[in-house]
VMD Tcl script that draws the C-alpha trace (Angstrom):
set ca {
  {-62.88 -1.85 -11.34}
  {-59.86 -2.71 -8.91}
  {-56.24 -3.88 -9.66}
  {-53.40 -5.75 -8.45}
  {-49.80 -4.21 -8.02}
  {-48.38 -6.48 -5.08}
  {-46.64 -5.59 -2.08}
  {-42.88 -5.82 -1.74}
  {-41.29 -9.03 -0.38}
  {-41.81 -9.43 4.00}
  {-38.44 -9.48 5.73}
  {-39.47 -13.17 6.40}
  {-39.68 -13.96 2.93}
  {-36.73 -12.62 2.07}
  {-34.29 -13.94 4.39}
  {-35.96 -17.67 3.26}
  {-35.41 -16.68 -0.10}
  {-31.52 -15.75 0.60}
  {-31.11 -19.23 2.45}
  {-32.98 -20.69 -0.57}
  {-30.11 -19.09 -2.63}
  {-27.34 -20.99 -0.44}
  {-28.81 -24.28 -1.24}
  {-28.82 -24.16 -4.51}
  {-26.33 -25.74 -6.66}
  {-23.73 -23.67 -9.02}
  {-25.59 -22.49 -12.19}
  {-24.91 -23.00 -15.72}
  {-23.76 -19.76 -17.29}
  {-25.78 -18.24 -20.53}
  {-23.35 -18.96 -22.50}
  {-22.80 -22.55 -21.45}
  {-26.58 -23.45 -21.27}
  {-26.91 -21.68 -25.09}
  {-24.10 -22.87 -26.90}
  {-23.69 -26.52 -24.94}
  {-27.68 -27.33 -24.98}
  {-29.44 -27.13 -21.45}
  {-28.57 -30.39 -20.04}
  {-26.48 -29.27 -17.51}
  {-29.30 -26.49 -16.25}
  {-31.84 -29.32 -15.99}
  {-29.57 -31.21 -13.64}
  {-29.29 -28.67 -11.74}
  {-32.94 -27.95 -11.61}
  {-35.46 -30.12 -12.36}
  {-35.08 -31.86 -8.79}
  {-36.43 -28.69 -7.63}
  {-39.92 -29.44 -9.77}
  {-42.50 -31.50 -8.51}
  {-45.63 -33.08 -9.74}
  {-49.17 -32.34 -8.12}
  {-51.52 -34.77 -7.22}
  {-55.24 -33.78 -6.72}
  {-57.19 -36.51 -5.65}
  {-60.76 -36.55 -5.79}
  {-61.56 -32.80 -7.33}
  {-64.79 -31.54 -7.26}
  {-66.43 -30.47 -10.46}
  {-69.61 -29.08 -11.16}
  {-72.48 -30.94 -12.42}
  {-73.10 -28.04 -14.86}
  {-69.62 -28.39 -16.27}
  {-70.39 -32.02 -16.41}
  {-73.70 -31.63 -18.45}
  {-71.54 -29.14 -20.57}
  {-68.96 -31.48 -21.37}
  {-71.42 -34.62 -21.78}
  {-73.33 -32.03 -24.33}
  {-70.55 -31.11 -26.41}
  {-67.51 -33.88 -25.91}
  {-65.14 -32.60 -28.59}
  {-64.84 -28.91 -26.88}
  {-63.12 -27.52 -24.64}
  {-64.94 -26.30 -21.83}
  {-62.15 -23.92 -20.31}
  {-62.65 -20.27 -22.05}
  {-64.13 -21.90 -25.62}
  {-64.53 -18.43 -26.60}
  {-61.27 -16.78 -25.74}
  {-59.24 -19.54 -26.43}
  {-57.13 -19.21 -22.89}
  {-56.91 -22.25 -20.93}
  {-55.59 -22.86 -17.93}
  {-53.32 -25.86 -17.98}
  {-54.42 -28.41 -15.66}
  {-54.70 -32.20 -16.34}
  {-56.55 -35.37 -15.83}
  {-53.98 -37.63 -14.21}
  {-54.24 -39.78 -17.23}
  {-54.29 -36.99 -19.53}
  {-57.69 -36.54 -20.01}
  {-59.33 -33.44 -18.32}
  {-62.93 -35.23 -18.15}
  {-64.77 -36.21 -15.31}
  {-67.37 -38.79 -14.10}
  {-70.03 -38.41 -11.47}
  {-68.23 -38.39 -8.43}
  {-65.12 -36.31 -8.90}
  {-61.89 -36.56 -10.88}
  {-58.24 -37.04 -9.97}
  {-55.75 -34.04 -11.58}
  {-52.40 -32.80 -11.79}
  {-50.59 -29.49 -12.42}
  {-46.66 -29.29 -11.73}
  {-45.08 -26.61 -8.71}
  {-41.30 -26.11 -7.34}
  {-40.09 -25.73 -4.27}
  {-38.88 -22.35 -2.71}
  {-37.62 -23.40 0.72}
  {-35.79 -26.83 1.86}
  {-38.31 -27.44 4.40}
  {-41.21 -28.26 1.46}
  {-42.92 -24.84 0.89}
  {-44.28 -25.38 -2.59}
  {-45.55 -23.02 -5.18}
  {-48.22 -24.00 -7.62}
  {-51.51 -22.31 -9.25}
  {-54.59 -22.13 -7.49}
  {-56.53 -23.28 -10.62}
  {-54.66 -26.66 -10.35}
  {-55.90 -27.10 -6.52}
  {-59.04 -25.44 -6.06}
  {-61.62 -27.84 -5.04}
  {-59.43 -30.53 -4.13}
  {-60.40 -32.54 -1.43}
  {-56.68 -34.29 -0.98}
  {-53.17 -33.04 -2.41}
  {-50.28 -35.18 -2.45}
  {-46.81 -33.89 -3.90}
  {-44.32 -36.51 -5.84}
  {-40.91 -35.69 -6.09}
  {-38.18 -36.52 -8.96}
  {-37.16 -38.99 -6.80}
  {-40.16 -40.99 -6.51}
  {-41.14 -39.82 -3.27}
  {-44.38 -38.80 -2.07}
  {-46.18 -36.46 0.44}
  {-49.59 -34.88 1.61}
  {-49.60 -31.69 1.08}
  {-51.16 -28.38 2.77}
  {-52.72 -25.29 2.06}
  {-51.12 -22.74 3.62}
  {-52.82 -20.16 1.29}
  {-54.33 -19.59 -2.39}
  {-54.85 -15.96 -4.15}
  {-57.90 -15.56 -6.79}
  {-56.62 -12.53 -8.22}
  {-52.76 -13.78 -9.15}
  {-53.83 -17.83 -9.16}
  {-51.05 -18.92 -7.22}
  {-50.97 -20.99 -4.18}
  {-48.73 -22.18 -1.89}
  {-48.30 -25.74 -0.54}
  {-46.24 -27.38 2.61}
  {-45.13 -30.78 3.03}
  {-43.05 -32.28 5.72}
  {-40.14 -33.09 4.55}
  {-36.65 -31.57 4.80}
  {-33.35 -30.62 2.73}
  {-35.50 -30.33 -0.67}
  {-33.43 -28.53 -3.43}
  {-34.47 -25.15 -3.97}
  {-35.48 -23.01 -7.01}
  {-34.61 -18.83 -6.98}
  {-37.74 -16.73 -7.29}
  {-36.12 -14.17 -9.12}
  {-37.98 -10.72 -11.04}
  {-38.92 -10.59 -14.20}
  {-37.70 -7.73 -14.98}
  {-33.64 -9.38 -15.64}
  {-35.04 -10.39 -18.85}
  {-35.75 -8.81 -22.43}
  {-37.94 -9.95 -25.36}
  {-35.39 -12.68 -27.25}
  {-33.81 -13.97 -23.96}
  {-33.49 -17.52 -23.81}
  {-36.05 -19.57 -21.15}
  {-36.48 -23.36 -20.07}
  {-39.80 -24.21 -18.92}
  {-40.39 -27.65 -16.79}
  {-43.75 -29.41 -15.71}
  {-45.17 -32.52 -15.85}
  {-47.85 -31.99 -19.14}
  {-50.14 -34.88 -19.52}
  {-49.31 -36.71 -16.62}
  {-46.28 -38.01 -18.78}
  {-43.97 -37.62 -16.46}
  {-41.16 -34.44 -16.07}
  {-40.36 -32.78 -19.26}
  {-38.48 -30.19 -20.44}
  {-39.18 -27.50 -23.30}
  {-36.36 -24.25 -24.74}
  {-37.74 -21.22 -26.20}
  {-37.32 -17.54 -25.95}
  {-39.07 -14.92 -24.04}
  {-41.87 -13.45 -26.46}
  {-43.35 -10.53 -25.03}
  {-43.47 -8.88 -21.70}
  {-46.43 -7.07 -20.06}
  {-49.11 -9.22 -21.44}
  {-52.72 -8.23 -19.98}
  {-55.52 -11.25 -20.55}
  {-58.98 -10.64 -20.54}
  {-59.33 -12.75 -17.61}
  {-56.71 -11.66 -15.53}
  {-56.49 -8.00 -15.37}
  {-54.43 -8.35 -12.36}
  {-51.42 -9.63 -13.93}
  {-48.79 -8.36 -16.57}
  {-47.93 -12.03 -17.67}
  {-44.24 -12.96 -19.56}
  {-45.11 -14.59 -23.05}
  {-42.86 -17.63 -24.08}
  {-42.76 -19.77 -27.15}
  {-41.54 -22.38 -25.22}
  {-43.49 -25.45 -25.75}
  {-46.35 -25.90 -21.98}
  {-49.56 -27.97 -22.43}
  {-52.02 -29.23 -19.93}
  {-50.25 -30.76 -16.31}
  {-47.38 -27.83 -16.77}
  {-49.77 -25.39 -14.66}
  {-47.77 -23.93 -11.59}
  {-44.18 -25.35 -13.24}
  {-41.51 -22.48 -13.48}
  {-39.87 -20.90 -16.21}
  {-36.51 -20.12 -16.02}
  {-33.82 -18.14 -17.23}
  {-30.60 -20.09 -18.29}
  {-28.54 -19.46 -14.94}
  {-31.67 -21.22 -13.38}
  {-33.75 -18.95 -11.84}
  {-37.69 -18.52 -11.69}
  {-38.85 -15.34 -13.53}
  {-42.20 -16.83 -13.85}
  {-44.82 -19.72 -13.42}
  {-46.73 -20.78 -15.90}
  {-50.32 -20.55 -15.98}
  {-52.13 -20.38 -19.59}
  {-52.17 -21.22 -22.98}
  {-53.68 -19.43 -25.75}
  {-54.70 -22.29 -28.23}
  {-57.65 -23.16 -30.67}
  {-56.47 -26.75 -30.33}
  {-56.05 -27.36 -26.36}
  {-52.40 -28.10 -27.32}
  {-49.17 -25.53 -27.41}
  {-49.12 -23.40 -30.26}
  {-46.36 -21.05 -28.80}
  {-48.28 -18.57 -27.05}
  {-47.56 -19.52 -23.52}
  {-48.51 -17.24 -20.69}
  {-45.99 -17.32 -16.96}
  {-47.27 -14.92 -14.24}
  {-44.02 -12.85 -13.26}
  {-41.79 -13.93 -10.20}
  {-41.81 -10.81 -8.60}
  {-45.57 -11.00 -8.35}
  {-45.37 -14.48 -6.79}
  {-42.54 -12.99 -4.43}
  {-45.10 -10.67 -3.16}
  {-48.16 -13.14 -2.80}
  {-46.51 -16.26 -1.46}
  {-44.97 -13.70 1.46}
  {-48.68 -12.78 2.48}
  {-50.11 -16.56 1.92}
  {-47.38 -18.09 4.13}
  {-48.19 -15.10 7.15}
  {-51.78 -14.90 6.83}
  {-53.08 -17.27 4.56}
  {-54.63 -14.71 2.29}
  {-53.38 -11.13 -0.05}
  {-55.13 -7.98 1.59}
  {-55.63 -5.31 -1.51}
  {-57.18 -2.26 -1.92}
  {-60.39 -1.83 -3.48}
  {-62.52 1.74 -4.69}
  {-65.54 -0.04 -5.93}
  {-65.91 1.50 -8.95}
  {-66.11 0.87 -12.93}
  {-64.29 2.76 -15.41}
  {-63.42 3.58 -19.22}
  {-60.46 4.92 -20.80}
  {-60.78 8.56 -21.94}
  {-60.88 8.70 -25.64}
  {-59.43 11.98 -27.27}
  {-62.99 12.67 -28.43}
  {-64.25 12.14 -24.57}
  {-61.82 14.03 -23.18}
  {-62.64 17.09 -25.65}
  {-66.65 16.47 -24.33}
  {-65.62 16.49 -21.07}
  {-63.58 19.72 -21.72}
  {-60.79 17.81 -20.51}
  {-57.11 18.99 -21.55}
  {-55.16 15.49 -22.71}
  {-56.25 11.84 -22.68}
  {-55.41 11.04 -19.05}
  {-57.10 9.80 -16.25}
  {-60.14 6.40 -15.73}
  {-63.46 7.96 -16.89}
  {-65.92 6.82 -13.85}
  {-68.85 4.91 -15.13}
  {-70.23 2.91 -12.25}
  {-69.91 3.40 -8.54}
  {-70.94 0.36 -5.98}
  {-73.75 1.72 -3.64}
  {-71.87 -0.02 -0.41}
  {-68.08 0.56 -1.76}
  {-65.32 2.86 -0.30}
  {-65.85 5.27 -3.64}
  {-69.75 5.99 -2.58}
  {-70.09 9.60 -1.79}
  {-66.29 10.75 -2.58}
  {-67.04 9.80 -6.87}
  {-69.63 10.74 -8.66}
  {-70.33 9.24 -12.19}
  {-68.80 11.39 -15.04}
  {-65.80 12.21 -13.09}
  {-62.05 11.53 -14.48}
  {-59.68 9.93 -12.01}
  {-56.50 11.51 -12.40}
  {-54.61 10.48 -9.18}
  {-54.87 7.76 -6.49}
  {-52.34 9.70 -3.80}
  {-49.24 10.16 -5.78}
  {-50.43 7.88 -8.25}
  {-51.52 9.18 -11.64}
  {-53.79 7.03 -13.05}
  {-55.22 5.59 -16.20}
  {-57.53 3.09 -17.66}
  {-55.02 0.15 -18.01}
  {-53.25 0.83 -14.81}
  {-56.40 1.61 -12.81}
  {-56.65 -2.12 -11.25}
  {-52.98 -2.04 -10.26}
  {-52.92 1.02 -9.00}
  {-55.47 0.89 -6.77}
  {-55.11 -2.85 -5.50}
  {-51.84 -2.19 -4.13}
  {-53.07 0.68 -2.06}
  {-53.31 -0.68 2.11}
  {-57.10 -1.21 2.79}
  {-58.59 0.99 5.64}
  {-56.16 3.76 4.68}
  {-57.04 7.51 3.65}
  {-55.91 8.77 0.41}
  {-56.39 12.04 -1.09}
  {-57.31 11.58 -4.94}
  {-57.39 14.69 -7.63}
  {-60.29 14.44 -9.98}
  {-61.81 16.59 -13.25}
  {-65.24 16.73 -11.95}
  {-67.36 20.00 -13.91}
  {-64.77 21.08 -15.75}
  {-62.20 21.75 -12.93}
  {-59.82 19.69 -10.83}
  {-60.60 18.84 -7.59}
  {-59.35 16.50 -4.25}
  {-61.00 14.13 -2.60}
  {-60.21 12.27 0.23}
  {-61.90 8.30 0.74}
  {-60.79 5.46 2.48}
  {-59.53 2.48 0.90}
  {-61.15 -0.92 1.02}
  {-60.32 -4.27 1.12}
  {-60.91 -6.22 -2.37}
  {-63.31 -8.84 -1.92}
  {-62.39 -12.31 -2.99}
  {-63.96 -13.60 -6.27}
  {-67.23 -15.90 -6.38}
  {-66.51 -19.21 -6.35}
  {-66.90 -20.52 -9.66}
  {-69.69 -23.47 -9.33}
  {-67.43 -25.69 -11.90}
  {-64.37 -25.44 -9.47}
  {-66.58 -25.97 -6.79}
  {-68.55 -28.85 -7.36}
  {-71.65 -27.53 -6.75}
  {-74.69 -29.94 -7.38}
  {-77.51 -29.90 -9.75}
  {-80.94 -29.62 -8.43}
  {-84.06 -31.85 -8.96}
  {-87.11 -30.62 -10.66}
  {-89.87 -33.06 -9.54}
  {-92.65 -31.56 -12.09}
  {-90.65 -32.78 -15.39}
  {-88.59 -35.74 -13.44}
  {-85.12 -33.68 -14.57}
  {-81.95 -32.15 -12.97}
  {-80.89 -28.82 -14.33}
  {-77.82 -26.88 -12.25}
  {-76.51 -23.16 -12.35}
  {-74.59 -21.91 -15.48}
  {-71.33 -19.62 -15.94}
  {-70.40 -17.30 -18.88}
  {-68.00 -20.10 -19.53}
  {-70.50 -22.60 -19.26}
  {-72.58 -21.30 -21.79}
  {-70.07 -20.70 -24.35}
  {-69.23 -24.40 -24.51}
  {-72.59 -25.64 -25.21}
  {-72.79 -22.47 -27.98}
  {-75.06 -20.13 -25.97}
  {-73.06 -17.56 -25.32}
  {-75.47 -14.68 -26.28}
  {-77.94 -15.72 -23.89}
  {-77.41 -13.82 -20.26}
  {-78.53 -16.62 -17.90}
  {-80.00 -20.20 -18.16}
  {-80.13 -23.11 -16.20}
  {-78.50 -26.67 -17.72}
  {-80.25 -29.72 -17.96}
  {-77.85 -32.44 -16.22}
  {-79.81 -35.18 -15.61}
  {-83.40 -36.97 -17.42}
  {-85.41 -39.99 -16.23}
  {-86.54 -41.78 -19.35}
  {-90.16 -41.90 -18.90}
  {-90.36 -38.36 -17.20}
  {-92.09 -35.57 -19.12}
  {-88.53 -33.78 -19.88}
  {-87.13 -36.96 -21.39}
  {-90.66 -37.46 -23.22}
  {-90.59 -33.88 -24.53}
  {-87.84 -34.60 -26.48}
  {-85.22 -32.27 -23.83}
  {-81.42 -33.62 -23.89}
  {-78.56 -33.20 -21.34}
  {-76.88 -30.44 -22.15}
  {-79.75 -28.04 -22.74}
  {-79.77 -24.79 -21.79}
  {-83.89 -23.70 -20.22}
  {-83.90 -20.08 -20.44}
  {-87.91 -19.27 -19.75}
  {-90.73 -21.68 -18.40}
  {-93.90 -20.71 -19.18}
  {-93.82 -17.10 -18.44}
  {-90.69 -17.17 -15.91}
  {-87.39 -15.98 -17.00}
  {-84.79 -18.84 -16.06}
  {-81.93 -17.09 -13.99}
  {-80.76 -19.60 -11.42}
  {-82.39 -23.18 -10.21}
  {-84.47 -21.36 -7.54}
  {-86.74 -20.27 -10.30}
  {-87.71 -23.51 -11.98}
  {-87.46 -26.29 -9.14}
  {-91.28 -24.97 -8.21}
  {-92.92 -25.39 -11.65}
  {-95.84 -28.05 -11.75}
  {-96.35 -31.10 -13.44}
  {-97.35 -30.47 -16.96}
  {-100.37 -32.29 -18.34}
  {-102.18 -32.23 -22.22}
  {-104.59 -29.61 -20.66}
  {-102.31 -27.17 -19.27}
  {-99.12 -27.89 -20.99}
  {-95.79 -26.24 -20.37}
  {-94.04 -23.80 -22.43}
  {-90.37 -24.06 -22.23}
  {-87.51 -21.79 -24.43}
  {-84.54 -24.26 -25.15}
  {-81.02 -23.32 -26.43}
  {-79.53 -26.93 -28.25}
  {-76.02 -26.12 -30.50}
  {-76.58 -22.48 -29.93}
  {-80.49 -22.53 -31.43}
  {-83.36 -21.37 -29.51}
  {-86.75 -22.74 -29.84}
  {-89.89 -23.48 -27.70}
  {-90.78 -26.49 -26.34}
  {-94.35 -27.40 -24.88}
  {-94.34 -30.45 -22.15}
  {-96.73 -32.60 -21.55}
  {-96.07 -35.48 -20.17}
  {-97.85 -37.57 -22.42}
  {-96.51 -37.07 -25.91}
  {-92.98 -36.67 -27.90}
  {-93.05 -32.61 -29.01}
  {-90.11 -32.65 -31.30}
  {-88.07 -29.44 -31.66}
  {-89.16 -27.13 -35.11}
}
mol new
graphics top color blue
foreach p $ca { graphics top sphere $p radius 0.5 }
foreach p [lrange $ca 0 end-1] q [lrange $ca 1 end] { graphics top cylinder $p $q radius 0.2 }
display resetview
């Protein structure tokens, strides 16, 4: 288990950021933008937000099979309800056969066209093209996009853009008033007023991140839009929605500015974040642990798992408490921060309760890996199976939430069924989730795309997961087996 505290601005970033400040326009005070309504704010900076254009996204065929299997769901995080907020550029977030164009919003940071957005909104993308409020467009580059904190950062070539202020987070209390500005179903610019809700929000998902909540009204197509204070500047993006409906409900999510201070430095100078990594999994220490473990207090990460080929191997053991990463103490919550904003290939000395005394160690940090690639954001193809004439692809956790299967651990998805094949004559549907055939546990395609024909003497025996109900299946080729 690793975290995510980021590093402090570069110098380069900073002095951009300072010319950034020049450029900007006179703000609207608090008490103006409050009392007077926020139109003068918006003038001043919604030139600064921008809409982006993905053309031609790749999307998975398993996410396709998913959606085509269950139309009226959402197939982004069903079962925690947190979407991300990107948009069909129509606003509708399906997709056909050969790719899908999409749109999040972004503002700019430096006159010369650097861009921030989220990575969710361009990951995958074969072509980006940025539109301005004034009707002018651009292609746009990568110049770098971070997993962990989903942000990205985009260039274009063009010159004297107006600016936005990446500011911190940290100016601003529960109750303060914030604007937030995207471009949410492909509508066109809009503007929503709300308060800031909460601070130091953690998400299942994104363990990395201490998000700002807002009741300010952000749908789909405001992904990678700011949110601002009322003298205008950026204390966050935002990035998700929690909503049982796909729509706002007032629980709005912005990563904080002084995170994507940090990361946009490192993406502009080396197109990537470098973090620091132990390699390990952890629990917090319950008072009833820590009195097990003869362990004075509730402090420390309670080491469950240790990675064979991480930096941790042979300094941890499992059953030891992590107290202190150098100077750092440490606990559960703050483990992944902690720890990810240590330099990789650096020594540190941490203090452990290891047999029912405290102890040093010393280990070298390591470098975080980057996150799989999802196969929905990548567009990875399904996979022919020529025994039962079908195409079946990889699945995701999220995958097999939307299509109600979320108990089952693996699976492949059936995305594709000729007519007269045996599948298609079994009775099988697109959308089905083949856990087993025969006597084969289903994991990934690699373990079906070998199976042979089926015929009425040696028929096959497949386990099938429809609307979240399992049931066997035998295939033969010949005759219609309908489910029980």
């Amino acid at each position: 288990m690793n975290g995510t505290i980021y590093r402090r601005t570069p110098i380069a970033l900073a002095v951009f950021m300072a010319a950034a400040v020049l450029l900007q326009p006179p703000r609207a005070t608090a008490g103006e933008a409050v009392s007077g309504g926020y139109a003068t704010l918006v003038r001043q900076v919604a030139p600064s937000v921008v809409t982006v254009m993905v053309e031609e996204q790749s999307v998975g065929a398993g996410q396709r099979a998913a959606e085509s299997a269950n139309p009226d769901g959402d197939y982004d995080a069903v079962g925690t309800l947190i979407r991300r907020l990107l948009s069909g550029a129509t606003g509708n977030s399906s997709a056909d056969e050969r790719g899908t164009a999409a749109l999040g919003s972004g503002f700019v940071i430096r006159a010369d066209g650097l861009i921030v957005t989220n990575r969710h909104v361009i990951v995958g993308a074969r072509a980006i093209r940025i539109r301005l409020t004034d009707g002018r467009e651009f292609p746009a580059k990568i110049l770098g996009a971070d997993a962990v904190t989903d942000i990205a950062l985009l260039k274009i070539a063009a010159t004297g853009l107006p600016v936005l202020h990446l500011g911190s987070s940290s100016t601003v209390s529960v109750g303060d008033a914030v604007i937030a500005i995207g471009d949410p179903f492909g509508l066109g610019q809009s503007v929503s007023a709300g308060i800031v809700s909460a601070r130091e929000r953690t998400l299942e998902d994104d363990p990395y991140i201490d998000f700002l909540q807002t009741d300010a009204a952000i749908n789909r197509g405001n992904s990678g839009g700011p949110l601002l204070t009322v003298d205008g500047t950026v204390v966050g993006v935002t990035s998700a929605i929690f909503s049982p409906s796909g729509g706002s409900v007032g629980l709005g999510f912005a990563i904080p500015a002084e995170t994507v201070t940090g990361v946009v430095g490192q993406l502009e100078t080396q197109g990537r974040v470098l973090r620091g990594y132990l390699g390990i999994s952890a629990q917090d220490v319950t008072p009833t642990l820590a009195k097990a473990l003869g362990l004075h207090g509730s402090a420390g990460a309670l080491v469950t798992n240790i990675d064979a080929r991480g930096p941790a191997n042979g300094a941890l053991n499992i059953g030891d408490v992590l107290l202190k990463v150098g100077d750092s103490p440490v606990n559960f919550k703050a483990l992944n921060k902690i720890t990810a904003r240590l330099k990789p290939n650096t020594l540190v000395v941490a203090t452990v309760f290891r047999a029912g005394a405290q102890q040093t160690v010393a280990m070298t940090i390591g470098l975080l890996p980057e996150p799989a690639a999802d196969p929905a954001l990548t567009g990875e193809q399904d996979t022919w199976v020529p025994g039962l004439r079908l195409g079946v692809a990889n699945t995701t956790p999220d995958i097999r939430r939307s299509i109600k299967a979320a108990d089952e651990p693996a699976g492949v998805i059936i995305t594709q069924l000729r007519p007269s094949g045996p599948g298609a004559l079994a009775g099988l549907h697109i959308g089905d989730l083949l856990t087993r055939a025969g006597n084969q546990d289903l994991v990934t395609v690699a373990d079906i795309v070998k199976v042979a024909k089926p015929t009425p003497e040696a028929p096959l025996l497949l386990r099938v997961v429809r609307d979240g109900n399992p049931s066997f299946l035998a295939v033969t080729g010949e005759t219609v087996t309908q489910f029980p």
